[in-house]
N, C-alpha and C positions, 0 to 999 in steps of 0.2 A: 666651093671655096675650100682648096685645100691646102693652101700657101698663102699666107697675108704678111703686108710687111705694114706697121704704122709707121710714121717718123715725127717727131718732138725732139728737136735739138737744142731748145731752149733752155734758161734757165731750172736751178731746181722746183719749184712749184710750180712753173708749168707743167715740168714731167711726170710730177707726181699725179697733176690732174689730167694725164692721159690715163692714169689706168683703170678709170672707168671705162674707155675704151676695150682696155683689152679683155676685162673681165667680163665686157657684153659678148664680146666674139668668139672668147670659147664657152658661155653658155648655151650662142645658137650655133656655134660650130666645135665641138666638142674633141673631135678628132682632126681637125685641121693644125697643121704646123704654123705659129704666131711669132712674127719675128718683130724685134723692136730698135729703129735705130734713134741712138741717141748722142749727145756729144757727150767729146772726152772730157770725165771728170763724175759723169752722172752713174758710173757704171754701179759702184759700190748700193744705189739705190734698188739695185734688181738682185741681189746677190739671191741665190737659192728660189727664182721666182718660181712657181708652178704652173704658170702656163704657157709659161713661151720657151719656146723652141731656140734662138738665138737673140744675143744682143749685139746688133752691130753700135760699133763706136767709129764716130768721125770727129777725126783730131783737127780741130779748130784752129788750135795755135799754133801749130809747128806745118811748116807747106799746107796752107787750109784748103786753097783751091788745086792743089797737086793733090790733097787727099779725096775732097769730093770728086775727083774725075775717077780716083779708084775705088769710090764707094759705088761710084753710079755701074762702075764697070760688074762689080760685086752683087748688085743690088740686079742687072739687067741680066748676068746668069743664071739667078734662082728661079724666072720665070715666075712671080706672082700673078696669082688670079684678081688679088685685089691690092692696093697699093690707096695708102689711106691718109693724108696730110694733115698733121693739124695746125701747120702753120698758116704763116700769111707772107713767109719773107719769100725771094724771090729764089735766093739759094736751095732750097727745102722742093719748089715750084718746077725749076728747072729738074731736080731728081727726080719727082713722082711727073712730070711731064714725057720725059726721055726714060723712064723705068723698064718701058715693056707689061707692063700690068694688061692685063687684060680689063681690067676696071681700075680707073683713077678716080679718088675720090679729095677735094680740098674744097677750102673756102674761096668763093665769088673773087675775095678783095685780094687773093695771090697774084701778083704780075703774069703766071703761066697757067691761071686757072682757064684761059679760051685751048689752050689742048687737051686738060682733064676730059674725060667721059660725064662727071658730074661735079657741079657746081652746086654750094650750099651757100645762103648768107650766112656773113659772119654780125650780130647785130648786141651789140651794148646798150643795154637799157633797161633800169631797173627792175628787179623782181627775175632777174634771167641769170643765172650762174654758168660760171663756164665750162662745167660739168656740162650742162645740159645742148652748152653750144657744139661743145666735142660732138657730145650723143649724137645728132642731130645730121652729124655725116655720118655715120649708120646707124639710123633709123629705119631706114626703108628695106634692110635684108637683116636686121637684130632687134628689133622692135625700140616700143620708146618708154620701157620701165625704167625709171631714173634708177642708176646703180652708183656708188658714196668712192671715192678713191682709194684702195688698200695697197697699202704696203705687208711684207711677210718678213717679220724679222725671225730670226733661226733660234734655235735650242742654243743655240753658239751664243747667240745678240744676247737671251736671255742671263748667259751663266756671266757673260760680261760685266752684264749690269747689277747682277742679283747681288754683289757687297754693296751698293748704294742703297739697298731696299731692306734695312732694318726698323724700321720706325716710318714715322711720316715726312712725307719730303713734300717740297716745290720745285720747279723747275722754269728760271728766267732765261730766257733768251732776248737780250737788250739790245742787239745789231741788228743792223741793216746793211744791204751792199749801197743805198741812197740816203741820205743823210734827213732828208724830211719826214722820209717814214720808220724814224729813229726818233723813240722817245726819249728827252735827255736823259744824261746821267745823274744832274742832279734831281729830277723823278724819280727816276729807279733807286737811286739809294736813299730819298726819303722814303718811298714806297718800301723798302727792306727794312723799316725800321719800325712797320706796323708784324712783321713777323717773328712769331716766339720763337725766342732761339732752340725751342725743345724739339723742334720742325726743322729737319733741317732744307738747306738751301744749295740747287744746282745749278749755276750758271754754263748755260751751253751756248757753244758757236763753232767758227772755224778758228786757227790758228790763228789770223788778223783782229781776232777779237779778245785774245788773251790780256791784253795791258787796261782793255776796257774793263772785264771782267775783277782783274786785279785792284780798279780803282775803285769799282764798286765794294768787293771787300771791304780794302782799306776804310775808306771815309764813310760805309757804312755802319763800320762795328757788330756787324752781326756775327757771334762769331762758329756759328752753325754752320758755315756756308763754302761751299768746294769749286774750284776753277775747273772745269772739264772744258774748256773752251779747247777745241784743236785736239783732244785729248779719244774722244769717241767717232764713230764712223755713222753716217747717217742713219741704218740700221740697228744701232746699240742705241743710239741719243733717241730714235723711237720707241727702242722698248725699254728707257728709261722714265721717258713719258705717259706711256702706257696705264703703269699704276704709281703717279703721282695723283697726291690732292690736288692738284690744278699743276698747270704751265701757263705761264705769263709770256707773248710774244709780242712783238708789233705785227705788222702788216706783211708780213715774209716768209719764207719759207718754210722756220718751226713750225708756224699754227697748219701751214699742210701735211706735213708729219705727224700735227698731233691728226688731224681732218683723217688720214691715212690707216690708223691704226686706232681711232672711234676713241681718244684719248681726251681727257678734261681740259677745256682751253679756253683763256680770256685774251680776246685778242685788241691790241690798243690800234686806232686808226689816228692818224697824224693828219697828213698833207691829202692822204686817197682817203674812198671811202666805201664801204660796203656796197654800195649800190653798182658799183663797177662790175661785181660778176664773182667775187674771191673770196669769200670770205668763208668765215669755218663752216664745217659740215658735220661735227662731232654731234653727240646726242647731248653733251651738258659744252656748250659752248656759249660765251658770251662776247659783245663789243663794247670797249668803253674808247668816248669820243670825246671831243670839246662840247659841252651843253648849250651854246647860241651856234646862231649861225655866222660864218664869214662872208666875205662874199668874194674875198678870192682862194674859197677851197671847196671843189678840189681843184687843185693847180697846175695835175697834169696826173695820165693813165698809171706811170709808175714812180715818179718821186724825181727829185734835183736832188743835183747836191751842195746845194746850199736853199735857202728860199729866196725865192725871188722877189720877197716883200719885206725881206729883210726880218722881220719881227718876229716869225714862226710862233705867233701865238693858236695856232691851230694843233701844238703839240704843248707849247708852256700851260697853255691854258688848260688843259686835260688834270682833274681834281684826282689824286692819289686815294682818296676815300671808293670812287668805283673798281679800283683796282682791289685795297681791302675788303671790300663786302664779298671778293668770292674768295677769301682766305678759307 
């Protein structure tokens, strides 16, 4: 194996739970060239990585199927010996299908998994992490020591961040790209008002989430508390999490950032729930949930956006005190 390509074009926490992939493959292939395609937008996530060799990017939005025909064109000159899917869409299927790999490797449930050389089940079911489901397409040529997701932020990400790191901080990240696995706002800004203002407060996200972030402030009064929403690059907001007293996420991408870089994290579960395969992998992590049960949650793999029951007490009803006890 001296040329491997993986691909995850998916969103950020899925890519982020590919790199326990990669990290297996250059521990049993050390001097092999690792290449990584990902879509455009995820790139900033690998920035300075150490063991791959290239990242290819496929531009989704602009000519998407004009550019996978020039990825696959790309992807079929480097001649890979192993060519390793972690999807299940048929897009991803058709490339590591048509790659030229000498070994194709994806999951069973891909529409073009009957041309793969190996087929893996893909299987959701409590107590199974999707780490482990990655692992599980190379297991049989990199063994099956479970390896934690890392990200590698730079001396750069460090000096970035290091004016926010005078004192003690937190760090909230209150969005969602789905609206059920969005704890409200007016949670989050009761929940800001169990923290001492001598602490201060980070709110992080992307750009679309600065007015959120904003109203939190406001109508929270805390007045400890800084907008970085849109402000930091995946990489910095990871090593701003790093050495916080906790980060507070919902069910999205933060808490794999913080999962990435072994970062303190309490993670709220709305509409999904733990049991799906996602949840933290940090060494001081925690879940805070609704305390009964519903019986229509969970409602679906990754969220609506709106609820479908109208009521979203599966996220109202989430008690602000399990959030304080990891202050």
């Amino acid at each position: 194996m001296n040329r491997i390509l993986v691909i995850q074009t998916a969103s950020i926490g899925d890519v982020i739970l590919s790199t326990p992939v990669i990290e297996k493959l250059h521990q049993a292939f050390p001097d092999a060239k690792i290449d990584l395609l990902v879509k455009n937008g995820m790139e900033g996530l690998f920035n300075g990585h150490p063991f791959l060799h290239e990242l290819l990017v496929w531009d989704k939005k602009n000519g998407k199927y004009k550019n996978l025909f020039a990825i696959l064109k790309k992807i079929r000159s480097a001649h890979y010996d192993w060519v390793i899917n972690l999807q299940r869409f048929a897009s991803t299927g058709f490339l590591t299908a048509f790659s030229k790999g000498a070994v194709t490797t994806g999951f069973s449930k891909n529409p073009f998994s009957f041309l793969f050389t190996e087929k893996i089940l893909h299987e959701i079911r409590p107590g199974v992490h999707e780490v482990y489901r990655n692992l599980k397409l190379i297991e049989s040529r990199a063994g099956n020591s479970f390896t934690p997701p890392r990200l590698y932020p730079s001396v750069s990400d460090q000096a970035r961040t290091a004016q926010y790191k005078s004192g003690n901080y937190y760090t909230l990240s209150p969005a969602s790209l789905w609206f059920t696995k969005q704890y409200p706002a007016e949670k989050w800004i009761e929940f800001m008002g169990y923290i001492d203002e001598k602490s201060g407060v980070y709110l992080l996200g992307s750009s679309q989430d600065h007015e959120l972030c904003e109203r939190l402030i406001r109508e929270s009064g805390h007045k400890n508390t800084t907008n970085l929403a849109g402000k930091l690059t995946f990489l910095e907001s990871a090593a701003l999490m790093r050495d916080a007293r906790m980060n507070f996420t919902n069910d999205s991408a933060p808490m794999h950032l913080a999962s990435a870089t072994n970062s303190p994290v309490t993670v709220i579960y709305c509409s999904t729930i733990p049991d799906f395969g996602f949840g933290p992998l940090s060494d001081d992590s925690a879940i805070v949930e609704i305390a009964g049960k519903l019986d229509c949650r969970p409602c679906g793999l990754h969220g609506f956006r709106s609820c479908p029951k109208v009521h979203f007490r599966c996220a109202t009803e989430i008690d602000v005190h399990g959030l304080s006890a990891r202050l």
